[in-house]
Structures are given as structure tokens and as C-alpha cells.
TORPA-4810 file (N, C-alpha, C, O; in nm, 3 decimals):
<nodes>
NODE_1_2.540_-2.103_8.376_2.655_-2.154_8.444_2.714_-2.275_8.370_2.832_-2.298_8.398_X
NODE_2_2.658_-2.350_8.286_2.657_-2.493_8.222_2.714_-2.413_8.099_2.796_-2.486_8.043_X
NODE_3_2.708_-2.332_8.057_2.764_-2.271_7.920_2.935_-2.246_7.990_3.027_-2.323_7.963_X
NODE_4_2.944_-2.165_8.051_3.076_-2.100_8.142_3.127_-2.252_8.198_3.243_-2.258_8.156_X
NODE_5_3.105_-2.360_8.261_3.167_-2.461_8.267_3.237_-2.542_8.144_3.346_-2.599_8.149_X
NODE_6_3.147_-2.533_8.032_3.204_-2.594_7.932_3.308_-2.496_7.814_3.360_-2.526_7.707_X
NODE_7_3.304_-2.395_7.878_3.422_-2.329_7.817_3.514_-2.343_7.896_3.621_-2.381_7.847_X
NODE_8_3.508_-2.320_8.040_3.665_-2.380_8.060_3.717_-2.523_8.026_3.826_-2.534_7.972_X
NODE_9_3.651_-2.619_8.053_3.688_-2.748_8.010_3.728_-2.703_7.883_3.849_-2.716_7.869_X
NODE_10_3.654_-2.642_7.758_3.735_-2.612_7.663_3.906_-2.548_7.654_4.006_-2.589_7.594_X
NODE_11_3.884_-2.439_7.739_4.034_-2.352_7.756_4.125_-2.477_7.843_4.246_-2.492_7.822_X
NODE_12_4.058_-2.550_7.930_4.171_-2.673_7.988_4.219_-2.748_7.905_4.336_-2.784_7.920_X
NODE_13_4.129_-2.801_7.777_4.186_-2.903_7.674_4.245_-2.823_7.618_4.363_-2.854_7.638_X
NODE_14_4.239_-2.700_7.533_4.331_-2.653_7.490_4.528_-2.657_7.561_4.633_-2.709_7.524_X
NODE_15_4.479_-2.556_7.692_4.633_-2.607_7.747_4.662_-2.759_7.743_4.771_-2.780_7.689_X
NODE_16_4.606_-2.858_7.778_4.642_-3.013_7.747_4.744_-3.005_7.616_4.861_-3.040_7.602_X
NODE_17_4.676_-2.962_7.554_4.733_-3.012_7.375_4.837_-2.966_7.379_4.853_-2.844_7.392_X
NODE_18_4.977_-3.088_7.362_5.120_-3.029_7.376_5.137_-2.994_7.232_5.217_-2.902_7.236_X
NODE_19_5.108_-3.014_7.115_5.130_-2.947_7.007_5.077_-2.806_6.997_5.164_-2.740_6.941_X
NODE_20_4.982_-2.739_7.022_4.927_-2.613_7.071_5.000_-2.547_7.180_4.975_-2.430_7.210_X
NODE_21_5.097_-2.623_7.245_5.171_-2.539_7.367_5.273_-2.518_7.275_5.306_-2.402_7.253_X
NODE_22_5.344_-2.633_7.204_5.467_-2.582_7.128_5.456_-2.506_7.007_5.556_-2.467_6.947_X
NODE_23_5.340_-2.483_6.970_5.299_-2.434_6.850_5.319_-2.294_6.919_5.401_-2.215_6.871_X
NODE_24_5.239_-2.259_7.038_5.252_-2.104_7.069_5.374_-2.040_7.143_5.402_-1.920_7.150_X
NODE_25_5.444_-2.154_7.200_5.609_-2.125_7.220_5.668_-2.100_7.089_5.696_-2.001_7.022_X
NODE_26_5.675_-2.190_7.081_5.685_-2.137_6.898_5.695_-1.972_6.833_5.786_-1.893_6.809_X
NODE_27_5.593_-1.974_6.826_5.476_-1.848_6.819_5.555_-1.747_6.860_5.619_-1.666_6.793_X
NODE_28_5.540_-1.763_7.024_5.603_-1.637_7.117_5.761_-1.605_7.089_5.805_-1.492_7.069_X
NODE_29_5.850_-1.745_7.091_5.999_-1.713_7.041_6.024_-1.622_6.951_6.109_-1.534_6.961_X
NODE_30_5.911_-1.650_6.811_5.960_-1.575_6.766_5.862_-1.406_6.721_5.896_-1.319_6.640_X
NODE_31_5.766_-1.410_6.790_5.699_-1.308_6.825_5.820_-1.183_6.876_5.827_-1.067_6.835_X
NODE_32_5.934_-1.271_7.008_6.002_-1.248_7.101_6.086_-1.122_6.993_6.110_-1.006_7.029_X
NODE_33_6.125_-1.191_6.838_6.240_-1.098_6.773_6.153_-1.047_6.679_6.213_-0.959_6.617_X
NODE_34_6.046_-1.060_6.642_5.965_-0.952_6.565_5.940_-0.823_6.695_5.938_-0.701_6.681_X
NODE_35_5.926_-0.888_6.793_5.897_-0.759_6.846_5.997_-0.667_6.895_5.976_-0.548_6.918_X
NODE_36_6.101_-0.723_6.910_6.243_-0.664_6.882_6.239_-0.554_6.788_6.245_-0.432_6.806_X
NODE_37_6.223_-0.643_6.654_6.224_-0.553_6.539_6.140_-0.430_6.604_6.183_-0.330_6.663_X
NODE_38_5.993_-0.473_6.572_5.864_-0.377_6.553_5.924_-0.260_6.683_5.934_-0.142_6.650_X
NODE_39_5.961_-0.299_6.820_5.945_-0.178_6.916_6.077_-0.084_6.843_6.065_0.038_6.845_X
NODE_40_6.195_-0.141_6.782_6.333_-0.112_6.784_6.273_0.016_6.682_6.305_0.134_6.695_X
NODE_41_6.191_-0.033_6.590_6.190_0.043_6.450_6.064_0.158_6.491_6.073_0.280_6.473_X
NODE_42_5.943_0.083_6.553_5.887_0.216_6.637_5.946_0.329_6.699_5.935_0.446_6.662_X
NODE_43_6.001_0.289_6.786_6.082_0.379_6.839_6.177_0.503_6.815_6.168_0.612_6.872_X
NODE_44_6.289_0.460_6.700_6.307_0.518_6.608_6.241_0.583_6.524_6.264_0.704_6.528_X
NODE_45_6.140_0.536_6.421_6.056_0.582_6.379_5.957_0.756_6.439_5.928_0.861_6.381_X
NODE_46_5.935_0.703_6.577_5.842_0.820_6.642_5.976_0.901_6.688_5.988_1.017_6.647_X
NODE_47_6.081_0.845_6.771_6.160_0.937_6.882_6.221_1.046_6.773_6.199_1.167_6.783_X
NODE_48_6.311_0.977_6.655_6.455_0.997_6.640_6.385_1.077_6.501_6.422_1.195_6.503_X
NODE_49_6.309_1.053_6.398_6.230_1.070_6.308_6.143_1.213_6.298_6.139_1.313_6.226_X
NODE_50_6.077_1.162_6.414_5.955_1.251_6.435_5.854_1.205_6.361_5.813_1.276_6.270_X
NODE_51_5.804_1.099_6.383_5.699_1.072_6.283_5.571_1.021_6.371_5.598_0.967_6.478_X
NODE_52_5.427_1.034_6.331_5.332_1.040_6.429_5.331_0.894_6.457_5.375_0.804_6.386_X
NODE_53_5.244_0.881_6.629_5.227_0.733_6.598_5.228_0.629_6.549_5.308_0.536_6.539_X
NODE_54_5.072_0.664_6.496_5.012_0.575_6.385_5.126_0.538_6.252_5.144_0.429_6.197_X
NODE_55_5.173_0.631_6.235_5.240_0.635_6.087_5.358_0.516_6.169_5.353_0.393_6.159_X
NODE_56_5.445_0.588_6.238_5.553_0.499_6.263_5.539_0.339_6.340_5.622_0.249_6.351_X
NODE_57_5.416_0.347_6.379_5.342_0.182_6.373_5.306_0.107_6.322_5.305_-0.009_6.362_X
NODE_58_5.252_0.154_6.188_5.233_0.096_6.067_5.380_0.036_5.977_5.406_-0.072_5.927_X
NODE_59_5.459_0.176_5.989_5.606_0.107_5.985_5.626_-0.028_6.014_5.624_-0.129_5.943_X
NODE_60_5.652_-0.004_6.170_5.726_-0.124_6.241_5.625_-0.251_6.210_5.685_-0.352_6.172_X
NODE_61_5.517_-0.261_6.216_5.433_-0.344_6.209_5.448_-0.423_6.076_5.427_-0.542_6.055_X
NODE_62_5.487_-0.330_5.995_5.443_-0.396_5.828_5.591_-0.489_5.826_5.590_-0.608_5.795_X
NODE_63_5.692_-0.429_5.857_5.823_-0.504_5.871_5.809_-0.606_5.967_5.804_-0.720_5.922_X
NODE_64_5.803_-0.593_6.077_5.771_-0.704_6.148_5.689_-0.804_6.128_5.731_-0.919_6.112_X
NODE_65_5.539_-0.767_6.127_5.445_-0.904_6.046_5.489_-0.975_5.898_5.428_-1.077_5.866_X
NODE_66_5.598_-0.922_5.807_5.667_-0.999_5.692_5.732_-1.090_5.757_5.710_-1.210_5.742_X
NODE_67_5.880_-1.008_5.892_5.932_-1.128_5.894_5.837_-1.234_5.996_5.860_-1.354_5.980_X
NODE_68_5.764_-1.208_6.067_5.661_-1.335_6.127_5.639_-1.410_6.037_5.691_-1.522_6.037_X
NODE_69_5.539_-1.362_5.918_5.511_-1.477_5.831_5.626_-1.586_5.775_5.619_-1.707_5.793_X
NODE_70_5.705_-1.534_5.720_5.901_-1.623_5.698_5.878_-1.677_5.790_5.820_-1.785_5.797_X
NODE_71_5.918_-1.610_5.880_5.959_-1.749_6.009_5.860_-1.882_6.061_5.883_-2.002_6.077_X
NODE_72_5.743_-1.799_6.077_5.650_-1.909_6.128_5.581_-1.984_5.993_5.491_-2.068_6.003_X
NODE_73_5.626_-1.949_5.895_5.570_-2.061_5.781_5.660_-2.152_5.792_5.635_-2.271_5.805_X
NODE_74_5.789_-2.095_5.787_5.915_-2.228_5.794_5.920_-2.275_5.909_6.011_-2.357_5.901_X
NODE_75_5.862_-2.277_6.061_5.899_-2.295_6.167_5.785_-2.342_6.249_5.781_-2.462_6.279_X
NODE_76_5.689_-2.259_6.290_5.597_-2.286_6.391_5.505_-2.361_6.280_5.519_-2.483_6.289_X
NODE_77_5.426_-2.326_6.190_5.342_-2.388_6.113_5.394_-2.470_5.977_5.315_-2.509_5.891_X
NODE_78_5.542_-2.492_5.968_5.573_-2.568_5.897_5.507_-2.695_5.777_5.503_-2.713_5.656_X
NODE_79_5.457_-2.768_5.918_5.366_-2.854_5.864_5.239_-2.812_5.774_5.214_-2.869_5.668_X
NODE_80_5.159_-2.702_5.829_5.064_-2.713_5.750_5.094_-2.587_5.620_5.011_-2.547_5.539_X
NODE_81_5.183_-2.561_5.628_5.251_-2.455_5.497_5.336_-2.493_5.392_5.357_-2.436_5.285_X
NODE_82_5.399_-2.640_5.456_5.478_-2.791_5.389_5.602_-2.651_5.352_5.661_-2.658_5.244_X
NODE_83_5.635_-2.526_5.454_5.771_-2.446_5.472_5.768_-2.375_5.344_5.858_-2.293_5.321_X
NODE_84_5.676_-2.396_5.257_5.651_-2.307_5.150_5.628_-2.188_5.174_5.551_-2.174_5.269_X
NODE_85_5.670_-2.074_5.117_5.616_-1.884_5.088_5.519_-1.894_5.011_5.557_-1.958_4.913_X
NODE_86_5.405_-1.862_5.002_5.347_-1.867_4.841_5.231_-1.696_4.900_5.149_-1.688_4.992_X
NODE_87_5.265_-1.615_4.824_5.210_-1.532_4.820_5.054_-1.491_4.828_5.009_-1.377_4.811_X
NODE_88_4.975_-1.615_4.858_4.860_-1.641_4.835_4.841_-1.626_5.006_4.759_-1.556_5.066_X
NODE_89_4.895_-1.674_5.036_4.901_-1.779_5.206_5.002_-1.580_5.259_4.962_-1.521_5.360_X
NODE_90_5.076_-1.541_5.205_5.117_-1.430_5.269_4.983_-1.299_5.320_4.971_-1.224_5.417_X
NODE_91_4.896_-1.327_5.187_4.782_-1.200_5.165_4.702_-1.259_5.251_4.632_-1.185_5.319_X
NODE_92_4.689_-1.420_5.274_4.597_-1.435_5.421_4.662_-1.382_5.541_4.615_-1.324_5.639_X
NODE_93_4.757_-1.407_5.516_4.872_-1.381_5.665_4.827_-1.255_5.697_4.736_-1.238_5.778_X
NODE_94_4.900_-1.136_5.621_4.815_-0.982_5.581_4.718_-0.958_5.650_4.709_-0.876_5.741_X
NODE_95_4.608_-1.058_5.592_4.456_-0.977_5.633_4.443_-0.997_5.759_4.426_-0.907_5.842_X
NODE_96_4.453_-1.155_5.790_4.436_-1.189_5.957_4.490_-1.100_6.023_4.425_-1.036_6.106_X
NODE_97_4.600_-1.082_6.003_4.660_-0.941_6.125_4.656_-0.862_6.120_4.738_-0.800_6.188_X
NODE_98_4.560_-0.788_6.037_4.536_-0.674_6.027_4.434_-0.674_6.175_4.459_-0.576_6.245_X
NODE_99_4.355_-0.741_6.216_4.289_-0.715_6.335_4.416_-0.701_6.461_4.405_-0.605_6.537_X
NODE_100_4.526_-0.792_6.479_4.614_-0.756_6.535_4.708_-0.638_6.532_4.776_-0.595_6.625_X
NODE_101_4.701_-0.596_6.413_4.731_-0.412_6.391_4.652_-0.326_6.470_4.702_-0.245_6.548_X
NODE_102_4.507_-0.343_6.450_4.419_-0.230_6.478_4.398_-0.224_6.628_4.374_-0.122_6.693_X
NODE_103_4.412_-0.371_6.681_4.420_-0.395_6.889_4.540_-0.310_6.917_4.536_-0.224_7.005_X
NODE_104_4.671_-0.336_6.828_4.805_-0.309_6.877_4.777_-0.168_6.865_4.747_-0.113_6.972_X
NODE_105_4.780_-0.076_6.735_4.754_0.065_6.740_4.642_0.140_6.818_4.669_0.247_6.872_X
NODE_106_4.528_0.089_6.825_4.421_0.134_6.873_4.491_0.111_7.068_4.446_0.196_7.145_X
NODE_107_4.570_0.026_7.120_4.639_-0.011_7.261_4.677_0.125_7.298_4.642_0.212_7.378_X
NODE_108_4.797_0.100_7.172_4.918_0.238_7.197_4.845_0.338_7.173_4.874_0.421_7.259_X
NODE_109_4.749_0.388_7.091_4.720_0.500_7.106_4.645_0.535_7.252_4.706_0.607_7.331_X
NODE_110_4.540_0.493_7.279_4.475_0.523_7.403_4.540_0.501_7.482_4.541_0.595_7.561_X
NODE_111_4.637_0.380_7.526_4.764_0.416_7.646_4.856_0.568_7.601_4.859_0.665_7.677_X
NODE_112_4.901_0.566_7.514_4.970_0.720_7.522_4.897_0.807_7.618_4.983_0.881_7.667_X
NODE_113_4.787_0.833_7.666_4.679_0.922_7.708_4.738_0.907_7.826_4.773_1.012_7.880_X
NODE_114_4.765_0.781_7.894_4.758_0.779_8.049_4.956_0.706_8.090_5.018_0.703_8.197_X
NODE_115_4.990_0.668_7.971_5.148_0.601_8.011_5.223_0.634_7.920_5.186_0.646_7.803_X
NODE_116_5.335_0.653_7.959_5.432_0.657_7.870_5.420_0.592_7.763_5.380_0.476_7.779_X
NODE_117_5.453_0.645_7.589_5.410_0.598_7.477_5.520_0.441_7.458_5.492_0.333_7.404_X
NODE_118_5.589_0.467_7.495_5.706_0.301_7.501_5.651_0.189_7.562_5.637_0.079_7.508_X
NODE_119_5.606_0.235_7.734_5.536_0.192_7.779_5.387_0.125_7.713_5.371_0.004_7.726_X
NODE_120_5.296_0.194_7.653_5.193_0.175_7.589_5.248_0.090_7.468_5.163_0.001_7.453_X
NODE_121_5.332_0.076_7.390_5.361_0.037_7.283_5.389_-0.131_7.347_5.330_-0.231_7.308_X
NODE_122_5.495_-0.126_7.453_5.496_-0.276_7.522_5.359_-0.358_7.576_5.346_-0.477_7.604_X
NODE_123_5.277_-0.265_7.580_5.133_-0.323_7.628_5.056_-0.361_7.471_4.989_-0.462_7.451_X
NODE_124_5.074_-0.291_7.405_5.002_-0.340_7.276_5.083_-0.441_7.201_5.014_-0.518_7.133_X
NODE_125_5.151_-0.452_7.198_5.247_-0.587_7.181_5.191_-0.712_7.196_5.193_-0.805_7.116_X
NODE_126_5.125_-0.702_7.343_5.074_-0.818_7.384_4.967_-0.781_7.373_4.936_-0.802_7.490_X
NODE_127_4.886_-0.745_7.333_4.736_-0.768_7.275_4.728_-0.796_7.182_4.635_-0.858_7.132_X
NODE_128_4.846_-0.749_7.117_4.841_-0.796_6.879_4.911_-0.943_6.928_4.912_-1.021_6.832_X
NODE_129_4.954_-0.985_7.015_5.016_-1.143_7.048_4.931_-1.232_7.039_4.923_-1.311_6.945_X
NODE_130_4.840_-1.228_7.160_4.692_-1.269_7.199_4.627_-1.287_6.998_4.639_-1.391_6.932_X
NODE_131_4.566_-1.164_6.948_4.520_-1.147_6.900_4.580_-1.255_6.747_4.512_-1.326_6.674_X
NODE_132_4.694_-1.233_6.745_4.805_-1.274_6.619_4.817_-1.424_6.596_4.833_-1.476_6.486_X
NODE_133_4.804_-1.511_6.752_4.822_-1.606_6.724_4.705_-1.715_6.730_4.744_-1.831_6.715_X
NODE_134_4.581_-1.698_6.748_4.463_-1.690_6.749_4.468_-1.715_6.591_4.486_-1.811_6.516_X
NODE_135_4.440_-1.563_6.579_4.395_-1.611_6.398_4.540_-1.695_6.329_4.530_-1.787_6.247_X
NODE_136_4.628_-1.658_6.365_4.735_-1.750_6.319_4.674_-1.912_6.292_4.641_-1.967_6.187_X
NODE_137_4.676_-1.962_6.430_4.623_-2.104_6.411_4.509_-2.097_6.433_4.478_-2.187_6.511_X
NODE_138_4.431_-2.041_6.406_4.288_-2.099_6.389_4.233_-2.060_6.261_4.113_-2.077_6.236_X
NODE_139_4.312_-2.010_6.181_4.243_-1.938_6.086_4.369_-1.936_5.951_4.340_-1.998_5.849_X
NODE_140_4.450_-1.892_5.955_4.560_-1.872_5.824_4.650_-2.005_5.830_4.708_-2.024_5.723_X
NODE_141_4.674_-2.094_5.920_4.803_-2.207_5.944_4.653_-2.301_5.964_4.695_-2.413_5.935_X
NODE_142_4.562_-2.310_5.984_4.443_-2.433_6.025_4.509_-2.554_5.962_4.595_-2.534_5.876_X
NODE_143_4.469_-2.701_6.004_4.503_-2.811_5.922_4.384_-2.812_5.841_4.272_-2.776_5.878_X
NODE_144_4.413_-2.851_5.738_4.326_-2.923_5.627_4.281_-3.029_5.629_4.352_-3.127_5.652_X
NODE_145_4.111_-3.040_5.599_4.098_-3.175_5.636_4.146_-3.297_5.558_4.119_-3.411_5.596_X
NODE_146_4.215_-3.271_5.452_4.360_-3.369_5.433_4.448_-3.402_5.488_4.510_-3.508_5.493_X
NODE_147_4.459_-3.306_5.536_4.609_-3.326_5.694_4.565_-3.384_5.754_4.638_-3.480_5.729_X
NODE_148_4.458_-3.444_5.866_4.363_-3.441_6.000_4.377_-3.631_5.948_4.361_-3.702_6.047_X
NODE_149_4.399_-3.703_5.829_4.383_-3.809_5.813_4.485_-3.931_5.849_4.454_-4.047_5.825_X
</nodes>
């Protein structure tokens, strides 16, 4: 019970931290027009196309997670990216979300089974969200312990 108490106090300090709230507003704004993109181009992709799931998710996804990285290097994580592109910091970007690919596809696919595939596709959205911005800042945008001084 002493373990489970001190994780919420953890998840409470987290919400505290107004840079971590604006960091994931942040985040979500523009999550808000990648996912624009990603459902717009899914959609198309599977309806109008004919192209399987998976395939036309990988699509939308690969376009969409580019422009995330642009935006939130120049924007949400600014600071610790100093608004630079550097292709180094993109292939981290890449890998980290690749776990947010495999929640989002692995969502939509097993929702297709029981909901409408649009439907399912809006639900995996928000699990590669969850998932995206997580490793985002905790892992590919982290401060350096140069920054922290």
C-alpha cells in the first residue's frame, strides 16, 4: 500500500509541474493537427485507395510523426533541442515512437474486430498520445544535465 501511495504523490507532483502541463498542452495542440493529418491520410489511404490497414497506417503515421518532430522541436521542446533539426535527434524521435506506432496499430487493429475501423483508429490515437509523449519527454526532449544548472 506504501508503494501505491507514493506513486500517486508522484503522479500529483507531476500534475503540479506547470512546465510539464504546458509542455503536454503543447504536446496535445499539436498532436491535435498531426492527427488531423494521420486520421485525414488514413482514411483515404484505407477508404478511397483500398489499401490494408496496417499499410495505410504506417502511411499516415510516418507523415504525421515527421511533422510532430518539426513542430515540437521548434515549439514544445524548444529549449532542450535549442529549435534545431539535426537528424541525429530525428532517428531518436523515430525510434521512440515506434512503440507509439505499434500501441496505435496494434489499437486499430483489434478494435476493427468489435468497432467501426474510424472509430478504432480515433481510439488508437490516444493511446500512441499517452504513449508519444511519455517517451517524448522523458526520453528523446529529456534536459541535460547541463541544462538542470
Amino acid at each position: 500500500m506504501d508503494a501505491l501511495r507514493r506513486l500517486f504523490d508522484q503522479i500529483l507532483g507531476l500534475l503540479r509541474d506547470r512546465t510539464l502541463l504546458v509542455k503536454a498542452t503543447s504536446f496535445a495542440s499539436i498532436g491535435v493537427v498531426n492527427t488531423i493529418v494521420d486520421f485525414s491520410l488514413f482514411s483515404f489511404a484505407h477508404l478511397y485507395l483500398g489499401w490494408r490497414i496496417v499499410v495505410a497506417n504506417m502511411f499516415s503515421w510516418t507523415i504525421a510523426v515527421t511533422g510532430s518532430y518539426v513542430m515540437n522541436s521548434l515549439i514544445t521542446f524548444a529549449a532542450e533541442s535549442q529549435r534545431k533539426l539535426r537528424i541525429k535527434s530525428y532517428a531518436t524521435f523515430l525510434a521512440a515512437q515506434i512503440a507509439g506506432f505499434i500501441g496505435n496499430t496494434a489499437t486499430v487493429l483489434i478494435a476493427s474486430y468489435f468497432i467501426p475501423v474510424l472509430l478504432g483508429k480515433a481510439l488508437a490515437i490516444g493511446v500512441s498520445f499517452l504513449i508519444n509523449f511519455s517517451l517524448s519527454h522523458f526520453v528523446v526532449f529529456r534536459a541535460k544535465p547541463e541544462d538542470l544548472r
